[in-house]
C-alpha positions as CSV (number, residue, x, y, z in Angstrom):
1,X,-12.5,-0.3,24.4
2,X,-11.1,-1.2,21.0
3,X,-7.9,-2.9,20.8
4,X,-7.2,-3.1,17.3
5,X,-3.7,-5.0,17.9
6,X,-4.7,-7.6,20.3
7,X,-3.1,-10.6,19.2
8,X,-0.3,-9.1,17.7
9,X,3.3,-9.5,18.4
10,X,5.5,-6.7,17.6
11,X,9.3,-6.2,18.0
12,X,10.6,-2.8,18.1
13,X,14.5,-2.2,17.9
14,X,15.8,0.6,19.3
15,X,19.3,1.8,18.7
16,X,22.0,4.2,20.2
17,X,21.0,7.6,18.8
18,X,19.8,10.4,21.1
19,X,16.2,10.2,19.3
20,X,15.8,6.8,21.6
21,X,14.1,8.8,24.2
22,X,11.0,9.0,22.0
23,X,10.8,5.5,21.9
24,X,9.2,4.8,24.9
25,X,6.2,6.7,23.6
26,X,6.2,4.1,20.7
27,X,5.5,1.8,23.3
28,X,3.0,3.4,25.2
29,X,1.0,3.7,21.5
30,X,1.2,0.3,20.7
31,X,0.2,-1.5,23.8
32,X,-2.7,0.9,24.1
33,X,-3.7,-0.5,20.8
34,X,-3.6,-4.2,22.1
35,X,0.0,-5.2,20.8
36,X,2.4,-7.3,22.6
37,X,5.4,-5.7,22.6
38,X,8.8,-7.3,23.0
39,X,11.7,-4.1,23.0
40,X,15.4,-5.2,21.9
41,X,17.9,-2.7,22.6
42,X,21.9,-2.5,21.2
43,X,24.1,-1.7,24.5
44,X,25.0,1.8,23.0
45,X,21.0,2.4,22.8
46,X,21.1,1.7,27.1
47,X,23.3,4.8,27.6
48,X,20.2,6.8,26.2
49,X,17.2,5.3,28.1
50,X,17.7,2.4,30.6
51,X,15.7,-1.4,29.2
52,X,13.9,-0.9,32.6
53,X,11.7,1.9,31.3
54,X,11.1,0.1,28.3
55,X,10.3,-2.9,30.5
56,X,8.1,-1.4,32.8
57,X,5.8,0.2,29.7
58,X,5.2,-2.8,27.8
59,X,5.4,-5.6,30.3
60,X,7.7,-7.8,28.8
61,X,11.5,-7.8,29.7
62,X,13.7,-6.0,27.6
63,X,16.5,-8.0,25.3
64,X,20.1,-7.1,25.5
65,X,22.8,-9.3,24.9
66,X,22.9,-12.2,22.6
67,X,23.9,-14.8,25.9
68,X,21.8,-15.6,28.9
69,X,24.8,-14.6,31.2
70,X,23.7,-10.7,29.1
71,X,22.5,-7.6,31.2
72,X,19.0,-8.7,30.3
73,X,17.2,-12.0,30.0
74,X,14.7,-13.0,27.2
75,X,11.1,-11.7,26.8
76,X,8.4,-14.1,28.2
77,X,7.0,-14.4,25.5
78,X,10.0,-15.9,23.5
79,X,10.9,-17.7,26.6
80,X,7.9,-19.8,26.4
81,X,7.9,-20.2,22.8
82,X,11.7,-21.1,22.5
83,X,12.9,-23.3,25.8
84,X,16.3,-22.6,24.4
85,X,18.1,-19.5,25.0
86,X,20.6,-20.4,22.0
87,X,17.5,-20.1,19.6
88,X,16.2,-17.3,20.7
89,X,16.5,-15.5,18.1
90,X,14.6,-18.2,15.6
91,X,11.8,-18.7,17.9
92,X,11.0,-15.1,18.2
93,X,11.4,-14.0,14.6
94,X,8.8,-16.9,14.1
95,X,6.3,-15.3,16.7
96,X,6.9,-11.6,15.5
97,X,4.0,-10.6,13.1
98,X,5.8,-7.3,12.6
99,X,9.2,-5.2,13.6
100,X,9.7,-1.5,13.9
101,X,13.5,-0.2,14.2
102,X,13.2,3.4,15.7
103,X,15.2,4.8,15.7
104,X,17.2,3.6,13.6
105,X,20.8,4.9,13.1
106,X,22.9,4.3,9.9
107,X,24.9,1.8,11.5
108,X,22.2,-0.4,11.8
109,X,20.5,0.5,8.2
110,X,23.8,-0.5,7.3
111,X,23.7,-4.0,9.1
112,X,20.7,-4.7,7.4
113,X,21.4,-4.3,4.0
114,X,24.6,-5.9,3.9
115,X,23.0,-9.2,6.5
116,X,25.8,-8.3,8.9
117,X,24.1,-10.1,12.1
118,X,26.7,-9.5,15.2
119,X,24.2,-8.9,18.1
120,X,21.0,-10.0,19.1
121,X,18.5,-7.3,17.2
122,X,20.7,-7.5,13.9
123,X,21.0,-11.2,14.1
124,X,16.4,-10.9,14.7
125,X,16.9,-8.8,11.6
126,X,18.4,-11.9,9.7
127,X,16.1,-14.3,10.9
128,X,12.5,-12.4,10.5
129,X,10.2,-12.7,7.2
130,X,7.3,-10.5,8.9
131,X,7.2,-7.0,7.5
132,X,10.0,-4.5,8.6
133,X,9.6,-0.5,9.3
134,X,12.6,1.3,8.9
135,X,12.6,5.1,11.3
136,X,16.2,6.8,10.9
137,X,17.7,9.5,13.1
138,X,20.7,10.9,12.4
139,X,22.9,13.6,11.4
140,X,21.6,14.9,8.2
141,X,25.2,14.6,6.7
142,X,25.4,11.1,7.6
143,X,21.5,10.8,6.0
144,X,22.9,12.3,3.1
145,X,25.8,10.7,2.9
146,X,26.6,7.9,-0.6
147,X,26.5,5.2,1.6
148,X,23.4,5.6,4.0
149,X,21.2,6.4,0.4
150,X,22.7,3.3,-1.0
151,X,21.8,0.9,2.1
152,X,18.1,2.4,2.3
153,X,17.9,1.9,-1.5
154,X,18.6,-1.6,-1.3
155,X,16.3,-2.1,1.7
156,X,13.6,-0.6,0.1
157,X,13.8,-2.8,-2.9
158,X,13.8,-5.3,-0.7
159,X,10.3,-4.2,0.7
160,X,11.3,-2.7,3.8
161,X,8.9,0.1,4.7
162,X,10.6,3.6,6.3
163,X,9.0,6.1,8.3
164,X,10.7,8.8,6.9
165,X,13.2,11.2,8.7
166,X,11.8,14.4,9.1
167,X,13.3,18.0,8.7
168,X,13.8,20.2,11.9
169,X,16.9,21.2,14.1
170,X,19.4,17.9,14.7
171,X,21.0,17.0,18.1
172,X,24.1,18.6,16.1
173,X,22.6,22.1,16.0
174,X,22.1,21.7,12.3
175,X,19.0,22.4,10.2
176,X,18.2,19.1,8.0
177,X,16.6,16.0,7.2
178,X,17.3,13.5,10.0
179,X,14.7,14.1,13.5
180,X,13.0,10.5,14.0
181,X,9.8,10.6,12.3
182,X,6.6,11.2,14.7
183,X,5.4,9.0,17.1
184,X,1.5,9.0,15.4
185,X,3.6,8.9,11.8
186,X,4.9,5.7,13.0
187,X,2.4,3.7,14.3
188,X,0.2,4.8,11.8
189,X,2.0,2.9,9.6
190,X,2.3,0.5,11.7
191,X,-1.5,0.0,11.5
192,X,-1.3,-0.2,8.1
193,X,0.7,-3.1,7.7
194,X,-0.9,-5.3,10.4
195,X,-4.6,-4.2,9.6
196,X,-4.6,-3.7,6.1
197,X,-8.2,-1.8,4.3
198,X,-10.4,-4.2,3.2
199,X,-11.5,-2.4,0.0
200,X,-11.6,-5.0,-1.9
201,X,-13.8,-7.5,-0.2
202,X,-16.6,-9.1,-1.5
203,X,-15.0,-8.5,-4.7
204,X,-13.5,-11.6,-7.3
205,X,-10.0,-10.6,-8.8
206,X,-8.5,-12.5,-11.7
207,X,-4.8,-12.1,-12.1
208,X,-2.4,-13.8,-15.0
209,X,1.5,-13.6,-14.3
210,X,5.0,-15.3,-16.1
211,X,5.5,-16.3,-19.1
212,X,4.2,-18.5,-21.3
213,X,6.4,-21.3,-23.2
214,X,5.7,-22.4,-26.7
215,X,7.3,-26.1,-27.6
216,X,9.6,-26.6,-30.4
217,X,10.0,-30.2,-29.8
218,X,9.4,-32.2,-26.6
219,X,12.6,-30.3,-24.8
220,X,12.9,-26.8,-26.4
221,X,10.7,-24.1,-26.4
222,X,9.9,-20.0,-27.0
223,X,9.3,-17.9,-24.3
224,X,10.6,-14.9,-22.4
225,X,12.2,-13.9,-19.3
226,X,8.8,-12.8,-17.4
227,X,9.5,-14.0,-13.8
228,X,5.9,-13.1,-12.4
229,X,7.1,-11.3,-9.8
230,X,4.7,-8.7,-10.7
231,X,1.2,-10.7,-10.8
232,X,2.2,-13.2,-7.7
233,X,2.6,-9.7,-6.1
234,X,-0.9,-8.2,-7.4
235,X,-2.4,-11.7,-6.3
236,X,-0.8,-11.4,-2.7
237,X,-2.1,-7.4,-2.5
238,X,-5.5,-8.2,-3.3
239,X,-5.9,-11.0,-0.7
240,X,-4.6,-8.5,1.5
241,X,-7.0,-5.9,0.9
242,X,-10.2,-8.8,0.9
243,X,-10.6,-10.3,-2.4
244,X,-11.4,-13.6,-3.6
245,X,-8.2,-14.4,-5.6
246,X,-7.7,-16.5,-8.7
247,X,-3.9,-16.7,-9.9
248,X,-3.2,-18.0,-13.6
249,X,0.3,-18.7,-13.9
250,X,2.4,-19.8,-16.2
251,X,5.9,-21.1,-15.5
252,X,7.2,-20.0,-12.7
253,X,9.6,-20.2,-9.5
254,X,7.8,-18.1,-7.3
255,X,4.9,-19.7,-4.5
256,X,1.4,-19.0,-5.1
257,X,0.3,-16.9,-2.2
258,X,-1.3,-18.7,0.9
259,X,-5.4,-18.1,0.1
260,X,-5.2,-17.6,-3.5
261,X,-7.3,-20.2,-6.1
262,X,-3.8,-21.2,-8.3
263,X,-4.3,-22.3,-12.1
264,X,-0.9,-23.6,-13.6
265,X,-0.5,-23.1,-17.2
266,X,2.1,-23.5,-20.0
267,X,0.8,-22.1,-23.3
268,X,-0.6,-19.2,-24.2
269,X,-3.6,-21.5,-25.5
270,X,-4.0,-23.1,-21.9
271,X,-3.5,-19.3,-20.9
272,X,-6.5,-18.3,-22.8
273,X,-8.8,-21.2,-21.7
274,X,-7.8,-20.5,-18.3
275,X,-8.6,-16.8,-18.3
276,X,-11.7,-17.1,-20.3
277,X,-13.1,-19.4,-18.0
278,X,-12.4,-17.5,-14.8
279,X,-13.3,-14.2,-16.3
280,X,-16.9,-15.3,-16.3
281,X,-17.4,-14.5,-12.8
282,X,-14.4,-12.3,-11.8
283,X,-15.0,-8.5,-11.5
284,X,-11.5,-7.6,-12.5
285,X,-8.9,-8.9,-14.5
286,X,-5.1,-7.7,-14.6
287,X,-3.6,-9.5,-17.8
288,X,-0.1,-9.3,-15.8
289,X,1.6,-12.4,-17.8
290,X,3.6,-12.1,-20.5
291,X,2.6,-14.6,-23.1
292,X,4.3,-15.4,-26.0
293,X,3.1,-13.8,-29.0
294,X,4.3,-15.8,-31.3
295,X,4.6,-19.9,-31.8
296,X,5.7,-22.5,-34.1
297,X,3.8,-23.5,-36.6
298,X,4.4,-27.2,-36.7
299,X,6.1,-28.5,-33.3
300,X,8.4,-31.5,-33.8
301,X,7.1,-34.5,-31.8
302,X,10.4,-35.6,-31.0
303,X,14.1,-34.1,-30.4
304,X,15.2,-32.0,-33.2
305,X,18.8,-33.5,-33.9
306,X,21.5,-31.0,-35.0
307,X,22.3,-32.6,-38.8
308,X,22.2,-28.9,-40.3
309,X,24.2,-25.6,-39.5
310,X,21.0,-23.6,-40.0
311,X,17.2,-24.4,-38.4
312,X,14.4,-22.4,-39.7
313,X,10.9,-22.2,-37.6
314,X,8.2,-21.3,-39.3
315,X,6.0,-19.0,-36.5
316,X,2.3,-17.8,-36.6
317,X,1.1,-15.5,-33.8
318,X,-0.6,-16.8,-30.5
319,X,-3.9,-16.4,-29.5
320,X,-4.5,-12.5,-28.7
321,X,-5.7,-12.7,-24.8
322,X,-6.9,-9.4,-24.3
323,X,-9.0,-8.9,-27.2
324,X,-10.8,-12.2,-26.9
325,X,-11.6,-10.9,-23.4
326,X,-12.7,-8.1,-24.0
327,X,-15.2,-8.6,-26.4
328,X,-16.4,-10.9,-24.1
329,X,-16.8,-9.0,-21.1
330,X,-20.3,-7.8,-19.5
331,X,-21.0,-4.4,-18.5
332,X,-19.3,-3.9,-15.1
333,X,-16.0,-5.7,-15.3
334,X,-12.9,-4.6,-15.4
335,X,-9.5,-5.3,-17.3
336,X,-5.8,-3.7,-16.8
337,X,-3.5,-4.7,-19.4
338,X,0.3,-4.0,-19.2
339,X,2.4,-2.5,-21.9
340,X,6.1,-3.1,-21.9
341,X,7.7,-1.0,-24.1
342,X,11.6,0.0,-24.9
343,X,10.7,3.5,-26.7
344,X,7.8,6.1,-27.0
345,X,6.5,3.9,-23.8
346,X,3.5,6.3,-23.5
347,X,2.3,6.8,-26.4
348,X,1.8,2.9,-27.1
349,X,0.3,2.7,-23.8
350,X,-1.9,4.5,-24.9
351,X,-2.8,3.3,-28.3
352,X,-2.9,-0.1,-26.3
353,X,-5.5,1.6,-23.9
354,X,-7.7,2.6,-26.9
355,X,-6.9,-0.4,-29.3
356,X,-7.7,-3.1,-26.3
357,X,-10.6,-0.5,-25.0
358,X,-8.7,-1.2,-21.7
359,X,-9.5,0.3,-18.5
360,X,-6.0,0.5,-17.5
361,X,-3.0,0.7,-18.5
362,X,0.7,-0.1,-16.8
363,X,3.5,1.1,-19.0
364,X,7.2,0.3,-18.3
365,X,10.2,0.3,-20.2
366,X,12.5,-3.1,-18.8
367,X,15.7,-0.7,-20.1
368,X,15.1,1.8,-17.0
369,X,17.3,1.0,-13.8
370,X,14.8,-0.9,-11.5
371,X,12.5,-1.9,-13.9
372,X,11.5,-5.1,-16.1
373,X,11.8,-8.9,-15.7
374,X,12.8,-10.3,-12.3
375,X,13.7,-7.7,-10.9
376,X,11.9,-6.7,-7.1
377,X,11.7,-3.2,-8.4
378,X,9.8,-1.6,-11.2
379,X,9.3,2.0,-12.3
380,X,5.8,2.5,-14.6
381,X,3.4,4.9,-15.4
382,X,0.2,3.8,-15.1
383,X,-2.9,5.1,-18.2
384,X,-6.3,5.1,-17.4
385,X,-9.4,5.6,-19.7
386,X,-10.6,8.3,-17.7
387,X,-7.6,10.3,-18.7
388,X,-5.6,10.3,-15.5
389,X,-2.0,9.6,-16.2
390,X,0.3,8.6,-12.5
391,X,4.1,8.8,-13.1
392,X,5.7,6.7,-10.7
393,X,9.2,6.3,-10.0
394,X,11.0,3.1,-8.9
395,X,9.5,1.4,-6.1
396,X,9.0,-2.9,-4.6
397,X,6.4,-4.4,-7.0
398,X,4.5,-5.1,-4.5
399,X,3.9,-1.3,-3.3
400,X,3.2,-1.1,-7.2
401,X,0.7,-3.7,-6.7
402,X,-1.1,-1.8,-4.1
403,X,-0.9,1.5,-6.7
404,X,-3.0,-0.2,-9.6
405,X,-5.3,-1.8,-7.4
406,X,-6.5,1.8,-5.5
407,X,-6.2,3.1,-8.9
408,X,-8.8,0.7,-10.2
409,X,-10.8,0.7,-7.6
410,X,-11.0,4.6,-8.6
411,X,-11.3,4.0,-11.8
412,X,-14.2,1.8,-11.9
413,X,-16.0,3.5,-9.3
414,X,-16.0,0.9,-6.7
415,X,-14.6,3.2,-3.7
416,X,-18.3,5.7,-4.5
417,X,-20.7,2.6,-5.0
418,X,-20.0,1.5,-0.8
C-alpha cells in the first residue's frame, strides 16, 4: 500500500470550537497516508472531544499544557528529540515538516498574527518555519467581522495557506460562511504542500532577481529599491516543482534557496554576462531583476569630495538584457520579462510583450496596496503571447511564483509534450 506521507511529521492544532469533532477524521486521513501525527489541543478544545481519542487515532500522546505537571505529557516523538520538557516547543517545531490548525477559531487566527504565544500550540506557532494551513470555524459574524479579515490578511501575506471556511448552516442556527472546510479539502492541501508536482523536472530554469548598482565613485552608486523577493521566490518554486535552478542575483539581503546554482552580481554589465552565459543551456529564463537602466558615463576612481553646491552626472543607458537575449535564443526556449509600470500598466505590458517578442509578460504597478518593491505581497496581471491575459489580485510572491511558472509551462507547451 502506498503511503505517500511516510516520513513526515505533521502537527495539527486543534482549538475550542464545536467543529473539533471533525478533527479526528483529519487524523484518521493522515496517518492512513503514512504521516506522523503529533495533535496539540488548547484546554477549551478538551471540552469538545477528549486528547484520548486523538491519542488513540494517531498513536502519539496528545499535548496539553505548556508544563510537565499539564493534563497531558509530551508526544514521543518530541520526547526523544527534545530530553527537555522546557524546550519542547523548539525541538518539535524543528521536527514538524508541516502544521495544520483545524479548526481554527478567531482567537487563535488572532494569536497568530499578532505573535501572541501564551500556551503551548500558539507558543509552536511562534517557533515553526515549516509551512502553516489555516482551517477556520466560526460564527459567520465573527468571520466577517474587521478584525478576523484583518488578522487572515496579514497571515496570508505572510504565506500562511487557509482551507477556506465553507458556506452552510453554523452551530448558531445561521446561514453563512464559517462550517470548517472538508475533511478531503484539507488534506488535499495538505498533500500539496508536502508532495509538491514535479512538472518541472528535467527541466533548466534561469532566474535574475534585485537590483543592480551602478558606481559613481568607489562608495556611491545608482540603483533602485528592487529587494528580490520576487526572483528568490521564483527560484525557490521551481526547485520545488523539479527544476535544475540557476539564480543570478544582484544585491541582495535575502538567502539563496538551499539547491539552487547562485551567481552574485553587481552591474548590470556583470548581469548581462551572467545571463548570457547561463541562457545557453537553460530552457527558460524569467528576467525577474530590476537593473538599472541607466549608468554614469565616466565613474570617479576615487571619493567625490563635496567642493560644489551642485554635481552633475553625465548618464548613458545600460546594456538592454532582454533584447540581447532574445536575439540570441534557439528555437524552444523561453523568456518572461516583467513590466513595472505606474500608469496604463497594460497596455505597456503589452507593447513590452511585442517589442521584447517575449513569451510572457508580468505587469504590476508598485503604487497598488500590496504590490512593488519589498513587499511579501504583489498584485500583477500576467500577458502572454498567446493572447491569454490572468488578472490577479494581491496574493504572497511566492504563490505568484507558482502562477507564472504553470502559466509558462502552458504557455510553451510543456504540460502536452509529457
Amino acid at each position: 500500500m502506498s503511503v505517500p506521507l511516510s516520513g513526515k511529521t505533521i502537527v495539527l492544532g486543534v482549538t475550542g470550537s464545536i467543529a473539533a469533532f471533525k478533527a479526528p477524521l483529519i487524523v484518521t486521513r493522515l496517518v492512513g497516508q503514512g504521516a506522523t501525527v503529533i495533535v496539540i489541543m488548547t484546554e477549551n478544545a478538551t471540552r469538545f472531544v477528549t486528547p484520548l481519542t486523538f491519542e488513540t487515532l494517531s498513536g502519539n500522546e496528545v499535548i496539553v499544557g505548556m508544563f510537565p505537571d499539564a493534563k497531558k505529557g509530551v508526544a514521543s516523538l518530541e520526547e526523544a528529540a527534545s530530553g527537555s520538557e522546557r524546550l519542547k516547543h523548539v525541538h518539535l517545531a524543528e521536527a514538524t515538516d508541516l502544521a495544520i490548525i483545524a479548526p481554527a477559531t478567531a482567537n487563535i487566527i488572532g494569536k497568530m498574527a499578532n505573535g501572541v504565544a501564551d500556551d503551548f500550540l500558539s507558543t509552536e506557532l511562534v517557533a515553526m518555519t515549516c509551512p502553516v494551513i489555516v482551517a477556520p470555524a466560526m460564527n459567520v459574524r465573527m468571520m466577517e467581522s474587521d478584525a478576523v479579515r484583518a488578522n487572515v490578511e496579514t497571515l496570508k501575506a505572510r504565506g500562511v495557506i487557509f482551507a477556506e471556511a465553507e458556506v452552510g448552516r453554523l452551530a448558531s442556527g445561521a446561514v453563512g460562511k464559517g462550517r470548517l472546510a472538508d475533511t478531503e479539502s484539507i488534506v488535499g492541501t495538505a498533500l500539496g504542500l508536502l508532495l509538491p508536482k514535479q512538472d518541472l523536472a528535467g527541466r533548466r530554469i534561469l532566474v535574475s532577481a534585485g537590483p543592480t548598482r551602478e558606481p559613481v565613485d568607489p562608495v556611491r552608486f545608482i540603483g533602485n529599491r528592487s529587494s528580490g523577493k520576487m526572483g528568490y521566490a521564483l527560484a525557490e518554486r521551481a526547485l520545488r516543482r523539479g527544476a535544475d535552478v540557476v539564480l543570478v542575483s544582484g544585491p541582495s539581503s535575502l538567502n539563496p534557496p538551499d539547491g539552487a546554482e547562485y551567481v552574485s552580481v553587481e552591474t548590470t554589465e556583470e548581469m548581462l554576462h551572467a545571463v548570457m552565459k547561463s541562457f545557453m543551456d537553460a530552457d527558460l529564463l524569467i528576467m525577474a531583476a530590476a537593473p538599472a537602466d541607466y549608468r554614469p558615463a565616466r565613474p570617479s576612481e576615487v571619493k567625490i569630495k563635496k567642493t560644489t553646491e551642485e554635481l552633475t552626472l553625465e548618464l548613458v543607458r545600460t546594456e538592454d538584457i532582454l533584447s540581447q537575449v532574445v536575439s540570441a535564443r534557439r528555437e524552444g526556449q523561453g523568456v518572461v520579462g516583467f513590466a513595472l509600470e505606474t500608469s496604463a500598466e497594460v497596455e505597456e505590458g503589452r507593447r513590452k510583450l511585442i517589442d521584447k517578442d517575449l513569451d510572457i509578460v508580468v505587469v504590476n504597478n508598485p503604487l497598488i496596496e500590496g504590490a512593488g518593491f519589498d513587499t511579501g505581497t504583489n498584485v500583477a496581471v500576467i500577458l502572454t503571447r498567446s493572447g491569454r491575459e490572468n488578472e490577479l489580485a494581491r496574493m504572497p510572491k511566492a504563490d505568484l511564483a507558482d502562477v507564472i511558472l504553470t502559466e509558462a509551462i502552458s504557455e510553451l507547451g510543456w504540460d502536452r509534450r509529457r
